[in-house]
C-alpha positions as CSV (number, residue, x, y, z in Angstrom):
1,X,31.4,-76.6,107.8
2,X,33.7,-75.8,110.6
3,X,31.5,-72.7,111.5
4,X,28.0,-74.2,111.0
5,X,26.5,-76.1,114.1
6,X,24.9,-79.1,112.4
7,X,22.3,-80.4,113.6
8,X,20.2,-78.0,116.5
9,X,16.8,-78.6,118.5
10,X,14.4,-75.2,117.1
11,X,13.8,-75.1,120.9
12,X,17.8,-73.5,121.1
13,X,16.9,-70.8,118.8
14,X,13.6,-70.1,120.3
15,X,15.0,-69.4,124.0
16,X,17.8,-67.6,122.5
17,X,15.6,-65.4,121.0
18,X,13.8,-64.9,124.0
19,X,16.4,-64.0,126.2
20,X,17.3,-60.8,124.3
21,X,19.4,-62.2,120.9
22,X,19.0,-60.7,117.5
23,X,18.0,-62.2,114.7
24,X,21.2,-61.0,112.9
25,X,23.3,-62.1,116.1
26,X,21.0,-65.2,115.8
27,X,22.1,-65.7,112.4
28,X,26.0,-64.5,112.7
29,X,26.1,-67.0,115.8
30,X,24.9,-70.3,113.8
31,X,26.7,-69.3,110.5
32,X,30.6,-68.0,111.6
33,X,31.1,-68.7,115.1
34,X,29.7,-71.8,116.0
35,X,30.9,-76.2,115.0
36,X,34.2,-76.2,115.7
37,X,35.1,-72.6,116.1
38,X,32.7,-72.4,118.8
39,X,33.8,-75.4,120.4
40,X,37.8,-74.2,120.0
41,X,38.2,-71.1,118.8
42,X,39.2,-72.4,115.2
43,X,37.4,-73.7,112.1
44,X,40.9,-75.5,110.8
45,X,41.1,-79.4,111.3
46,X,44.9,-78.9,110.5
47,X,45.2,-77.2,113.6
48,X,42.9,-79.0,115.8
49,X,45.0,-82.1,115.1
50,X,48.1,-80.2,116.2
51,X,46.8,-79.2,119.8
52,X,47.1,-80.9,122.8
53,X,44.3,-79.2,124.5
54,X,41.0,-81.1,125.6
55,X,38.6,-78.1,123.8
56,X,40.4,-79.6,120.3
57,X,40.1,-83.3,121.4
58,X,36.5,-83.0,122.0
59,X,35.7,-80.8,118.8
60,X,37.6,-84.0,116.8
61,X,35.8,-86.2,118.6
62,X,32.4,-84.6,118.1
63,X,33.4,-84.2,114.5
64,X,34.1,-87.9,114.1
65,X,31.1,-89.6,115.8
66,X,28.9,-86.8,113.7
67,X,30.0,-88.8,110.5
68,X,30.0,-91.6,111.8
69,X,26.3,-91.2,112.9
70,X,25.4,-90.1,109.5
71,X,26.9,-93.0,107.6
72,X,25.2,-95.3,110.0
73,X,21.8,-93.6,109.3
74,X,22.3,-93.2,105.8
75,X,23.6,-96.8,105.6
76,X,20.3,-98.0,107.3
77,X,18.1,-96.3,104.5
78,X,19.8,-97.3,102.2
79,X,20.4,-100.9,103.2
80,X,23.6,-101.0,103.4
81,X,26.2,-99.2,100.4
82,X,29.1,-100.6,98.0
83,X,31.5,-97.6,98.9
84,X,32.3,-94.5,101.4
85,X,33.9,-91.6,99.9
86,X,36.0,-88.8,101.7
87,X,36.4,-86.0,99.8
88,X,36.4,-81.9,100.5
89,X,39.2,-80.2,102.5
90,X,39.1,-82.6,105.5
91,X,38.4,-85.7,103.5
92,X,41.0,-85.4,100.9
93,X,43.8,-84.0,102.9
94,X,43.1,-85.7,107.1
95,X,44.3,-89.0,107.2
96,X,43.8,-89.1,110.7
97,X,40.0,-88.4,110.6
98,X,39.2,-90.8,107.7
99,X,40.7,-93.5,110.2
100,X,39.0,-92.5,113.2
101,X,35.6,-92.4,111.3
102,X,36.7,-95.5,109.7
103,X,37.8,-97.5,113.1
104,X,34.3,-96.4,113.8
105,X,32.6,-98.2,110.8
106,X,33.9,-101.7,111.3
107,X,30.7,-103.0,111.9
108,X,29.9,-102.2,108.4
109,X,32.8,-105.1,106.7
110,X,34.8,-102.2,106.4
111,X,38.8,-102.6,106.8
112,X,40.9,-99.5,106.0
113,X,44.7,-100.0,105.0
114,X,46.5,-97.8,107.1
115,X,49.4,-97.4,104.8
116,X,47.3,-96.8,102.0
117,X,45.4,-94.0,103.7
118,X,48.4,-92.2,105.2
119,X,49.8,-92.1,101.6
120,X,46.9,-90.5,100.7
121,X,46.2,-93.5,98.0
122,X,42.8,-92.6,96.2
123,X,41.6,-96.4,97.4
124,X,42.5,-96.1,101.1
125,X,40.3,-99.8,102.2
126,X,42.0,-102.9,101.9
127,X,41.4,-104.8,98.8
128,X,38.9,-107.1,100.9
129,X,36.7,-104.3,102.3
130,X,33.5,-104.5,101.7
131,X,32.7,-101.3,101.6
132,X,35.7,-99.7,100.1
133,X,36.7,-96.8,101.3
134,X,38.0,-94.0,98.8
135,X,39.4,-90.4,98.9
136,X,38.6,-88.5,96.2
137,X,39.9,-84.8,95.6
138,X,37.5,-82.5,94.5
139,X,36.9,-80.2,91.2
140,X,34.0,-78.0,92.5
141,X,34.7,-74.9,90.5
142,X,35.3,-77.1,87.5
143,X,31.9,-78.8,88.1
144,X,29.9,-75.3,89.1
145,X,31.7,-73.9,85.6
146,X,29.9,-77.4,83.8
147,X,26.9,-77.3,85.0
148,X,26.7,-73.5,84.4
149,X,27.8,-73.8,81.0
150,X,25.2,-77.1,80.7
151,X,22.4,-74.6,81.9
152,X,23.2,-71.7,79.8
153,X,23.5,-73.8,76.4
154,X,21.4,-77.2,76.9
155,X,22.3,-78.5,73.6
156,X,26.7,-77.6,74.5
157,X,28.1,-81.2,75.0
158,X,29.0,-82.2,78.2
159,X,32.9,-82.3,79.4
């Protein structure tokens, strides 16, 4: 979430609070004005990608090594994976991230096909890649409508 800080050391929230902060300016701080709106002024990856300033390059950078970080520990628990998926607003629709955070998952085997993922193809790895890489756009109101429908009639069939 471009708002959200990710991960944050209890200790932060602790000294804040003891130097004087609110618990509802505690609160307002970590959920709407901090990740990359604290670190730029804006939440939008679009328009991060646009600037020129070194606020934006940092927030992208921070942004891409985060994920990368992630799939690295994720890939170590679970011994490695077949496939990496981008998908939400930045996976689906920032070509430019997916291959920074790819350039930064060689190690893995992976190779992404840089024509592929600028077209916005849904495979965006090279045929060889192991893992492959996709982008997948997203349904979540069709899914949160499924699964309500699911829970309010077990027996409804799914689709």
């Amino acid at each position: 979430m471009g708002t959200r800080p990710g991960d944050l050391d209890p200790g932060i929230l602790m000294h804040l609070m003891q130097q004087g902060m609110t618990l509802d300016r505690l609160r307002s701080l970590l959920n709407y004005e901090s990740g990359l709106k604290g670190l730029t002024g804006s939440h939008d990856m679009r328009e991060l990608l646009l600037r020129t300033d070194s606020a934006a390059a940092l927030a992208v950078e921070i942004f891409c090594y985060r994920i990368i970080k992630y799939v690295g520990a994720f890939w170590a628990v679970l011994e490695g994976a077949e496939a990496i998926v981008f998908t939400g607003g930045i996976g689906e629709n920032a070509p430019e991230i997916r291959r920074r955070v790819c350039e930064g998952l060689q190690w893995t085997g992976l190779a992404i096909d840089d024509l592929r993922n600028r077209a916005g193809e849904e495979r965006i790895s090279s045929l060889s890649s192991r893992p492959a890489v996709y982008s997948i756009r997203t349904d979540e109101e069709r899914l949160i409508a499924r699964e309500a429908c699911r829970l309010l009639d077990p027996c409804q069939a799914p689709g």
